[in-house]
MIDO-136823 format. One record per atom (N, C-alpha, C, O): x, y, z; residue in one letter. Coordinates in pm, whole numbers, padded with zeros to 5 digits, always signed. Atoms other than C-alpha are relative to their C-alpha. Layout:
BEGIN
XYZA ...
END
This chain:
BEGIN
+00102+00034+00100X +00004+10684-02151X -00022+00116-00096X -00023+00106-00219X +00019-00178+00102X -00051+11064-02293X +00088-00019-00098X +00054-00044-00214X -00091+00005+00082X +00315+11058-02412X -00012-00107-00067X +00030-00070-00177X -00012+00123+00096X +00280+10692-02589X -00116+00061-00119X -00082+00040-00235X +00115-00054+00070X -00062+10868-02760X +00084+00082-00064X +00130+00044-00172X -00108-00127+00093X +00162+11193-02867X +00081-00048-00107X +00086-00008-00223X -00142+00094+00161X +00459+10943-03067X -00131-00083-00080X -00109-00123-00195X +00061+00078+00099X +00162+10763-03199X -00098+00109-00108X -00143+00077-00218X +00040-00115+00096X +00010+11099-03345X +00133+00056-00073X +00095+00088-00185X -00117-00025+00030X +00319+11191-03444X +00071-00044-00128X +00099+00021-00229X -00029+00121+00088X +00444+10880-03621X -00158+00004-00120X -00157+00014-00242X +00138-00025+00143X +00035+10897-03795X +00016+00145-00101X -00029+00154-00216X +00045-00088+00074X +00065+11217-03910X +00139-00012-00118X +00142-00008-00241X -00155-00005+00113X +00437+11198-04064X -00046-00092-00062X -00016-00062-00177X -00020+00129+00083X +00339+10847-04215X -00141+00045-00117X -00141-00010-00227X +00086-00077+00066X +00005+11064-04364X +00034+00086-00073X -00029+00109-00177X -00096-00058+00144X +00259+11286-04539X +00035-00035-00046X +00029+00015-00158X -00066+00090+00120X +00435+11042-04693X -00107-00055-00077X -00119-00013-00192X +00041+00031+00081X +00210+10874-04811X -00131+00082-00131X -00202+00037-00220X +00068-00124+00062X +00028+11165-04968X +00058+00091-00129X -00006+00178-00188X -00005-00080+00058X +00266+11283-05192X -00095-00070-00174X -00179-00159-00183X +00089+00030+00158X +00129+11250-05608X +00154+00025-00072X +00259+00071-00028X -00085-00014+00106X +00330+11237-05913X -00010+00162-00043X +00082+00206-00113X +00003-00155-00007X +00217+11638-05913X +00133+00050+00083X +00171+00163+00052X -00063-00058-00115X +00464+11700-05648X +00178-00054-00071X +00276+00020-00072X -00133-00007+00062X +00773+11536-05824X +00043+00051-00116X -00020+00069-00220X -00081-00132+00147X +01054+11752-06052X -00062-00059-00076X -00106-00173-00061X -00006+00075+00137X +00984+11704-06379X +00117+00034-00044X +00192+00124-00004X -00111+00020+00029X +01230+11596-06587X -00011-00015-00164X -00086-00109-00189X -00070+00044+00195X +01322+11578-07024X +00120+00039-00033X +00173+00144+00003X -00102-00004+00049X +01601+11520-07193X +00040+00021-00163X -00040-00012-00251X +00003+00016+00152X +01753+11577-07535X +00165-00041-00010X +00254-00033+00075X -00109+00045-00008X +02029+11443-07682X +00073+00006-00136X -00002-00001-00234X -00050+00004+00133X +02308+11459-07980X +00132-00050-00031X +00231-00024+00037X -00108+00089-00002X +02547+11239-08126X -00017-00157-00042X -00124-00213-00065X +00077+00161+00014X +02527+10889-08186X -00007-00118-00167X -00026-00239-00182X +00032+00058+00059X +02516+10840-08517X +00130+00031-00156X +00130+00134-00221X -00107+00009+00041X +02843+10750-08737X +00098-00114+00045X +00061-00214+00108X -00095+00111-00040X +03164+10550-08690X +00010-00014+00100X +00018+00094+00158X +00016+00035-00112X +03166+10356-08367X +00169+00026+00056X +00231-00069+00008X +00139-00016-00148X +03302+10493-08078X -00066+00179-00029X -00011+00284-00062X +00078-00156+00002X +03059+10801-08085X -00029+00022+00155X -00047-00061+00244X +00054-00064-00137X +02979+11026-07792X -00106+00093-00015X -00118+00144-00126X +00157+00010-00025X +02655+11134-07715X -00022+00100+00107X -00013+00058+00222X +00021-00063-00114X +02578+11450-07517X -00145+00008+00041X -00239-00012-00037X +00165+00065-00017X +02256+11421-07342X +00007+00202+00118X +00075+00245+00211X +00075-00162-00087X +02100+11826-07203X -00136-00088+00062X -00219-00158+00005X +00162+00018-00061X +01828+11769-06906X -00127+00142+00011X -00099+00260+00032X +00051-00109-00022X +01553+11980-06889X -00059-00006+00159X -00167-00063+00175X +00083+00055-00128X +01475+11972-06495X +00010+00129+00138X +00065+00135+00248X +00028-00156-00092X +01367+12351-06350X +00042-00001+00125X +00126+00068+00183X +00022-00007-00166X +01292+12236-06009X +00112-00134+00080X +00091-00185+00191X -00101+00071-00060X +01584+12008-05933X +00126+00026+00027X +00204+00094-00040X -00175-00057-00028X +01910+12014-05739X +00073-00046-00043X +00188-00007-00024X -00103+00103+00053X +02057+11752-05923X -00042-00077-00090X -00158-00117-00083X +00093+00133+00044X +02025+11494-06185X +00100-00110-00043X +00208-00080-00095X -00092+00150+00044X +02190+11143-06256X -00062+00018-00068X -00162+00086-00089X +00064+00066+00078X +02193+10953-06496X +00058-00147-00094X +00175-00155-00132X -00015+00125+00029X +02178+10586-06643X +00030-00022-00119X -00059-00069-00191X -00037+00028+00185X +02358+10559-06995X -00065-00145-00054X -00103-00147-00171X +00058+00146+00025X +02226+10190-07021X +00126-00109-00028X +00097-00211-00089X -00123+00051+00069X +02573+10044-07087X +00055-00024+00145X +00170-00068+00152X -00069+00036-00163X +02629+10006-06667X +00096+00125+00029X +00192+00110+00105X -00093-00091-00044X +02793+10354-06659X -00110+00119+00054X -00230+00126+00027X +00126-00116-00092X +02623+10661-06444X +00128+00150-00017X +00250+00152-00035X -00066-00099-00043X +02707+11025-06400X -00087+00106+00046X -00210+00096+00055X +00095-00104-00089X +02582+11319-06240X +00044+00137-00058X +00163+00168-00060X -00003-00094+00049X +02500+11659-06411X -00116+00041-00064X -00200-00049-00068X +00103-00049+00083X +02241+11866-06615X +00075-00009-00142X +00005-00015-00243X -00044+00006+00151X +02457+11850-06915X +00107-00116-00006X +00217-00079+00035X -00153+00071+00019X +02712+11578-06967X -00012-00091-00072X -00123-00131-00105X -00043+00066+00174X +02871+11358-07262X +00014-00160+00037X -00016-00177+00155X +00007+00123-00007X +02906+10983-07269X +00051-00049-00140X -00015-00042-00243X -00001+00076+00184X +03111+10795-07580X -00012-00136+00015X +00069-00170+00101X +00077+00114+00069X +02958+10448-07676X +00093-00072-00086X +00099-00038-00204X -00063+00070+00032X +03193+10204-07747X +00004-00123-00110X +00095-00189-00160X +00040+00132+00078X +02963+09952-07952X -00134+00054-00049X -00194+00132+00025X +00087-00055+00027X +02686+10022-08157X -00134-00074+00041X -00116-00195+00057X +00095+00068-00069X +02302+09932-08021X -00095+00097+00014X -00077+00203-00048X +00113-00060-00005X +01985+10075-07926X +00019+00026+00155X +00007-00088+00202X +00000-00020-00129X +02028+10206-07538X -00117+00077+00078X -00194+00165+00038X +00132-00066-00044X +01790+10285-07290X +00071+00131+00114X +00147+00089+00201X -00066-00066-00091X +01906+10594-07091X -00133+00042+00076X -00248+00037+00033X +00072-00051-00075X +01754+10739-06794X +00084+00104+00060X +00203+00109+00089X -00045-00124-00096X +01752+11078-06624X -00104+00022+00122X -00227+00026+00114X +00083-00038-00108X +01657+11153-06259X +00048+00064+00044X +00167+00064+00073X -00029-00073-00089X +01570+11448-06086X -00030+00041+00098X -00145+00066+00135X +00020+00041-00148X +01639+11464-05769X -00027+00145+00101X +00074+00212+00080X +00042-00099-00041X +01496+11772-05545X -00068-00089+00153X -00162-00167+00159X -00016+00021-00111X +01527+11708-05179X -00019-00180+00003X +00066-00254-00045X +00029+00169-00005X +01365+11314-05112X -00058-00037-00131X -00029-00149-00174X +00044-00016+00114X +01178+11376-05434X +00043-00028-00137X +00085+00069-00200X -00034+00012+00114X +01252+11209-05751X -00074-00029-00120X -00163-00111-00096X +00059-00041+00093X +01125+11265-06109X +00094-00100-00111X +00215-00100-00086X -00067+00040+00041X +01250+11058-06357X -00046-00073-00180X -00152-00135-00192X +00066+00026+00051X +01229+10977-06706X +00068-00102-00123X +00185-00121-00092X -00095+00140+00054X +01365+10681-06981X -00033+00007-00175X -00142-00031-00219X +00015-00008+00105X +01433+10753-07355X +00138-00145-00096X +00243-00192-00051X -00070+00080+00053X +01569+10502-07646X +00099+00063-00107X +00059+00119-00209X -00132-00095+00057X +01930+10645-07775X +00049-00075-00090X +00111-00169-00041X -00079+00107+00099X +02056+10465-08104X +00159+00070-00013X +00218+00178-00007X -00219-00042+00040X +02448+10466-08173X +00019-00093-00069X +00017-00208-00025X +00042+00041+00103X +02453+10366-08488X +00100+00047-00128X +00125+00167-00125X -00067-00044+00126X +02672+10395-08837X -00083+00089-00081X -00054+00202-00120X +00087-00087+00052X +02347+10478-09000X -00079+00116+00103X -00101+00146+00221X +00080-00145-00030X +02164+10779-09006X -00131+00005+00002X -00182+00059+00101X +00150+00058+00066X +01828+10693-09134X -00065-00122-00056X +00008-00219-00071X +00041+00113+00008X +01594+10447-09232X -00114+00044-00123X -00163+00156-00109X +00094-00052+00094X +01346+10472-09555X -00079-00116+00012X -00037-00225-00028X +00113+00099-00010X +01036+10272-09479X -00087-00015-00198X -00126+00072-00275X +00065+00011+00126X +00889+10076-09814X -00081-00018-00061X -00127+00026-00167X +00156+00077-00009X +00610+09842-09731X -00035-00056+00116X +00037-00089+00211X +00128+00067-00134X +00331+09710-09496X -00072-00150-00068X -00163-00189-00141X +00064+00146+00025X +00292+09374-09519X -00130-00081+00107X -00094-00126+00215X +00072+00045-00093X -00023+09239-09351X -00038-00143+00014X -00117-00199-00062X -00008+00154-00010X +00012+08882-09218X -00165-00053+00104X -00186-00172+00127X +00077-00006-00074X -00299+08915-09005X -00075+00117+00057X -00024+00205+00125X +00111-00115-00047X -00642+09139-08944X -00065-00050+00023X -00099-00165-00006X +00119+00046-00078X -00908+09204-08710X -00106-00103-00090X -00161-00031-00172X +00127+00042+00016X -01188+08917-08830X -00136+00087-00005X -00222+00066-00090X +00125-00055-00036X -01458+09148-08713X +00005+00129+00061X +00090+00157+00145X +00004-00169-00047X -01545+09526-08645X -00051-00031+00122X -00074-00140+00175X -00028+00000-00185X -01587+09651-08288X -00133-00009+00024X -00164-00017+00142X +00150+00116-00057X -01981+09525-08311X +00000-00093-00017X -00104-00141+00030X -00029+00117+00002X -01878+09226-08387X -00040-00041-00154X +00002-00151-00189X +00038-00014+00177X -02003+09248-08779X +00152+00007-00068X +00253+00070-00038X -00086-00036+00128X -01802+09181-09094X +00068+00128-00038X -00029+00202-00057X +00003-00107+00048X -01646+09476-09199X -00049+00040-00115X -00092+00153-00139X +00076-00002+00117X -01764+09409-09518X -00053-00087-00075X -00006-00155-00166X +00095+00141+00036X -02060+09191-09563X +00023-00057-00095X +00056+00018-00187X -00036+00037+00148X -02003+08937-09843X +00144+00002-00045X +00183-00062-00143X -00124-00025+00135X -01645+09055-09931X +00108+00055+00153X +00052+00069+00262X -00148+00011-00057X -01274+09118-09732X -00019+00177+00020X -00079+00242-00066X -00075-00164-00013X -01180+09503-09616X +00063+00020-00048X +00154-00060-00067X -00107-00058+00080X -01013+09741-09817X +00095+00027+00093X +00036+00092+00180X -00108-00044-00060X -00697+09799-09635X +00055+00130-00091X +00073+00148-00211X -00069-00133+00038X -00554+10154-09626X +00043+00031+00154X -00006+00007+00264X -00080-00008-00145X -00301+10269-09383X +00058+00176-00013X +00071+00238-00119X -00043-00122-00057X -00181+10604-09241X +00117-00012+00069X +00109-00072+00176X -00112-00022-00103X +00146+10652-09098X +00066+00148+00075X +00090+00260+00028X +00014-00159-00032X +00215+10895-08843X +00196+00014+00047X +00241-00080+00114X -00139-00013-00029X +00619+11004-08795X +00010+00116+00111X -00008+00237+00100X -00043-00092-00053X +00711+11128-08513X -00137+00118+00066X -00246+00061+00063X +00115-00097-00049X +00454+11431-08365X -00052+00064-00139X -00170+00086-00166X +00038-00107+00082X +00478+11629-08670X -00073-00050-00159X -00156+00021-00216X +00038+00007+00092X +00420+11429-08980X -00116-00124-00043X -00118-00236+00007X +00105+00091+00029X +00150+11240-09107X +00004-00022-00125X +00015+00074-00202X -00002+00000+00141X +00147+11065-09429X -00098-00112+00000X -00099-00211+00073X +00122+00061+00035X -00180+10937-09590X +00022-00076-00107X -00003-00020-00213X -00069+00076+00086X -00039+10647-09791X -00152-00049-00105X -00245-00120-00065X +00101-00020+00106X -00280+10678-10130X -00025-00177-00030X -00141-00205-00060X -00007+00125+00076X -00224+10287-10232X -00127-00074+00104X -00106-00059+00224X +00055+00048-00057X -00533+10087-10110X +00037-00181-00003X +00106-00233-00090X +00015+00176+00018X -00540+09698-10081X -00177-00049-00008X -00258-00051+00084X +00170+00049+00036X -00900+09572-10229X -00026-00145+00045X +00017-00252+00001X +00046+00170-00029X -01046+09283-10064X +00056-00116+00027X +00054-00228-00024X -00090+00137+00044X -00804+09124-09905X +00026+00013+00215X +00027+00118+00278X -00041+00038-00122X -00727+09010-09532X +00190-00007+00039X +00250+00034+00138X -00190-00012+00041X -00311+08968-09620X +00016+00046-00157X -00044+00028-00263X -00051+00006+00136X -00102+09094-09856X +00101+00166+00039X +00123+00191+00158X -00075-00030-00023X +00118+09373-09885X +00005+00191-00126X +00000+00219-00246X -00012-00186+00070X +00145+09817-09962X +00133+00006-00016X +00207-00027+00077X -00052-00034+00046X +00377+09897-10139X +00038+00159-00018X +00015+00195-00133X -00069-00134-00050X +00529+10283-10034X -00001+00053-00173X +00073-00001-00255X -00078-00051+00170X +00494+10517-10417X +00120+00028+00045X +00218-00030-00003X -00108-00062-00042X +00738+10717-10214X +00055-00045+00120X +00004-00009+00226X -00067+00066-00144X +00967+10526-09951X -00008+00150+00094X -00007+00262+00043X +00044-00115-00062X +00908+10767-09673X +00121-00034+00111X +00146-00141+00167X -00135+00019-00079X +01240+10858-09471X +00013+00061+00163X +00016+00177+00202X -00022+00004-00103X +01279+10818-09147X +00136+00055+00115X +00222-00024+00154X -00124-00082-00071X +01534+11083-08925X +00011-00083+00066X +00086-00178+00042X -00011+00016-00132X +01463+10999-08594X +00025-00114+00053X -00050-00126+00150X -00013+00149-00032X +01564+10649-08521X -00029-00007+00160X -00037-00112+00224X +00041-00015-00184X +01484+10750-08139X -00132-00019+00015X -00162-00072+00122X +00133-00031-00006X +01108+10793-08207X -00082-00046-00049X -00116+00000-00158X +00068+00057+00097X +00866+10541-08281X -00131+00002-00093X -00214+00090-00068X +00056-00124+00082X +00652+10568-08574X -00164-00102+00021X -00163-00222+00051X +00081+00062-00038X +00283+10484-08540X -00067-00023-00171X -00047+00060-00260X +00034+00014+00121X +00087+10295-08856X -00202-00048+00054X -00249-00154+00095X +00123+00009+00034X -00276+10320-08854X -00075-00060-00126X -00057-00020-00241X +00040+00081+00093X -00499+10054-09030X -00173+00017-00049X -00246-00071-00004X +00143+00068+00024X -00869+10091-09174X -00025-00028-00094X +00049-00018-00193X +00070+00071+00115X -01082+09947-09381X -00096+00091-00074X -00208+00109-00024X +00057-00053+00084X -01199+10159-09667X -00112+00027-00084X -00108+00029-00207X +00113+00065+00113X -01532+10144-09786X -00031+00207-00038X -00040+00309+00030X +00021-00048+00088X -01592+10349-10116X -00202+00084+00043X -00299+00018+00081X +00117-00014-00037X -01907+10627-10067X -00080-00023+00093X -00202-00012+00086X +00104+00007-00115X -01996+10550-09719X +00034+00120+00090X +00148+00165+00089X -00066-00093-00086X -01984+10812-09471X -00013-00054+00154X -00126-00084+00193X -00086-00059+00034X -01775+10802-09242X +00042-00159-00145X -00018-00266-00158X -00057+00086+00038X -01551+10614-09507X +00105-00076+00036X +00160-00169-00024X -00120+00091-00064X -01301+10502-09292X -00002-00051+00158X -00004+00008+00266X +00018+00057-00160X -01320+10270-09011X +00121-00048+00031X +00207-00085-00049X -00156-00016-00086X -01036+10239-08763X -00002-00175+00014X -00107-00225+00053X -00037+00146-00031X -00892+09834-08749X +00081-00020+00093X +00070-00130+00148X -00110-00002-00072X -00589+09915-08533X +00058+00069-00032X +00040+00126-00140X -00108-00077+00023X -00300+10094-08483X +00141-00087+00097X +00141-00130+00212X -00123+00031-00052X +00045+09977-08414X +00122+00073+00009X +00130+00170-00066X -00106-00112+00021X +00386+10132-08340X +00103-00105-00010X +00102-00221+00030X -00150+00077+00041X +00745+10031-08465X +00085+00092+00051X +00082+00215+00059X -00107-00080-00062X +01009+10121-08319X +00134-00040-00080X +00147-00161-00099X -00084+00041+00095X +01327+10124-08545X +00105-00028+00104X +00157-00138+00086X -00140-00048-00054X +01619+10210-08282X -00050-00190+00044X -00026-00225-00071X +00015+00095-00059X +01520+09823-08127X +00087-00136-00108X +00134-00242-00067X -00088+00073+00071X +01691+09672-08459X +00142+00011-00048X +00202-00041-00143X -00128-00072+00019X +02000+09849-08421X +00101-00123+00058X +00062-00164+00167X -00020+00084-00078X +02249+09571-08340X +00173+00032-00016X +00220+00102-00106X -00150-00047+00001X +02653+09582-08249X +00061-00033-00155X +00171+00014-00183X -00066+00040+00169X +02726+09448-08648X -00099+00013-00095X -00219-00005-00075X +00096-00047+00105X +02587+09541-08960X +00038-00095-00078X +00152-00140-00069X +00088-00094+00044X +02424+09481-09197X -00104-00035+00094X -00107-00151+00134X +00126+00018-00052X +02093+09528-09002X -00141-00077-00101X -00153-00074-00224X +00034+00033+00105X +01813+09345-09092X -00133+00120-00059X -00183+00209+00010X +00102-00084+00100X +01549+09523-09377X -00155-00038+00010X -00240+00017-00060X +00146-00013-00064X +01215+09392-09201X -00011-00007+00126X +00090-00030+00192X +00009+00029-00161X +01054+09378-08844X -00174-00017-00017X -00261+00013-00099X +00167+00045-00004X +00723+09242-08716X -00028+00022+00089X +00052+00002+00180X +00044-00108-00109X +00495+09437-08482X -00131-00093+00004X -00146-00187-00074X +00129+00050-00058X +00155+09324-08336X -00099+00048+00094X -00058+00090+00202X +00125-00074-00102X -00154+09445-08158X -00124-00049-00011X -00205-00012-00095X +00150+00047+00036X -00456+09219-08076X +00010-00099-00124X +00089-00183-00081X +00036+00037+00109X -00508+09053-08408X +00035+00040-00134X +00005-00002-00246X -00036-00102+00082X -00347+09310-08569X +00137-00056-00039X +00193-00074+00069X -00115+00015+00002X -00009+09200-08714X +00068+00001-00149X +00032-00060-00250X -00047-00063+00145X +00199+09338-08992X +00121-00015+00012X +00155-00076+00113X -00112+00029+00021X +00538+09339-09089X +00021+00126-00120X -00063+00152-00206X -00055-00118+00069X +00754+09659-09260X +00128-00027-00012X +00220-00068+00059X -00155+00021+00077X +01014+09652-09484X +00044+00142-00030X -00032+00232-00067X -00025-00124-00020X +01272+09933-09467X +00153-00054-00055X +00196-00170-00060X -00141+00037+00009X +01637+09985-09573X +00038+00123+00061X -00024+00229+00070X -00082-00119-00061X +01913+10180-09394X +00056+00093-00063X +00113+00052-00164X -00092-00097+00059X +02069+10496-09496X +00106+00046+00069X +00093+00078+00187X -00115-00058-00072X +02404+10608-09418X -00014+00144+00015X +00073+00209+00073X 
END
């Protein structure tokens, strides 16, 4: 009876470590990657960043795997791929999933924001603007670093469509870009109230034959817009 008590402390306490560990306790893992973008087939070297690991696979998205901190992969067809890297440090795995375009083009120059649909009602449930439609004005944010405060307003209007002075060009086809929407009112403080925010993701219209197409339609809530863009080689 003692000994059946002992394997059953035993078995509790090991099954109390497992289930104890946290996402604190696994490697971390990032990747970067270069290549990808030119005449199809391109190869694509992908660097992990993963300190505390003995090893790392990884999932090209195309049904092919390999194992390394640095290694190349060429891409036979062009597309938007999802790769994954995991790192592996004893039972412990860390793992993380970025979108890789392989692609003829290089870039993308965003032109306009077409809005096919906005919030009805601010977040007390009030008009945004008693009597009369929200000014639409939008913000787009690229990437971590850039922010562009698109000057063109839309007056009093629920749909309709911004027009870019300056098409605003898009590197990163890996990284999607976020477009912030409020409604503008003239002399109030604050003057800008938040309607939504949505993100586009370009690399998702990348397809094995070109030409790609020159809009896409995004959505959030009530929120739903549509951006027109053309490709650059």
């Amino acid at each position: 009876m003692k000994y059946c008590f002992f394997l059953f402390c035993l078995v509790f306490v090991a099954a109390c470590k497992k289930d104890n560990s946290s996402p604190a306790d696994l490697p971390y893992i990032g990747f970067t990657f270069t290549g990808g973008l030119g005449p199809s087939p391109q190869q694509v070297t992908f660097t992990a960043t993963a300190p505390d690991a003995d090893e790392v696979t990884w999932d090209f998205g195309d049904s092919t795997y390999a194992t390394g901190f640095t290694v190349s992969h060429t891409y036979s067809a062009y597309s938007c791929y999802e790769v994954k890297a995991i790192a592996h440090k004893g039972s412990q795995q860390g793992e993380v999933t970025q979108h890789v375009p392989v692609t003829v083009y290089k870039k993308v120059n965003l032109t306009s924001i077409t809005f096919t649909q906005t919030p009805p009602l601010g977040p007390n449930g009030n008009d945004w603007d008693p009597n009369d439609a929200p000014d639409l004005k939008v913000i787009i944010k690229i990437g971590t670093d850039s922010i562009v405060d698109v000057p063109t307003v839309l007056p009093n209007s629920t749909t309709g469509t911004i027009y870019l002075p300056i098409p605003q060009l898009i590197r990163d086809l890996s990284a999607p870009i976020t477009i912030e929407v409020y409604d503008k009112d003239a002399g109030s403080t604050p003057d800008l109230y938040k309607m939504g925010i949505v993100t586009f993701d370009f690399c998702q219209f990348i397809q094995t034959t070109v030409p790609y197409p020159n809009d896409g339609q995004v959505s959030n809530g009530s929120l739903r817009i549509t951006l027109g863009f053309s490709w650059v080689l």
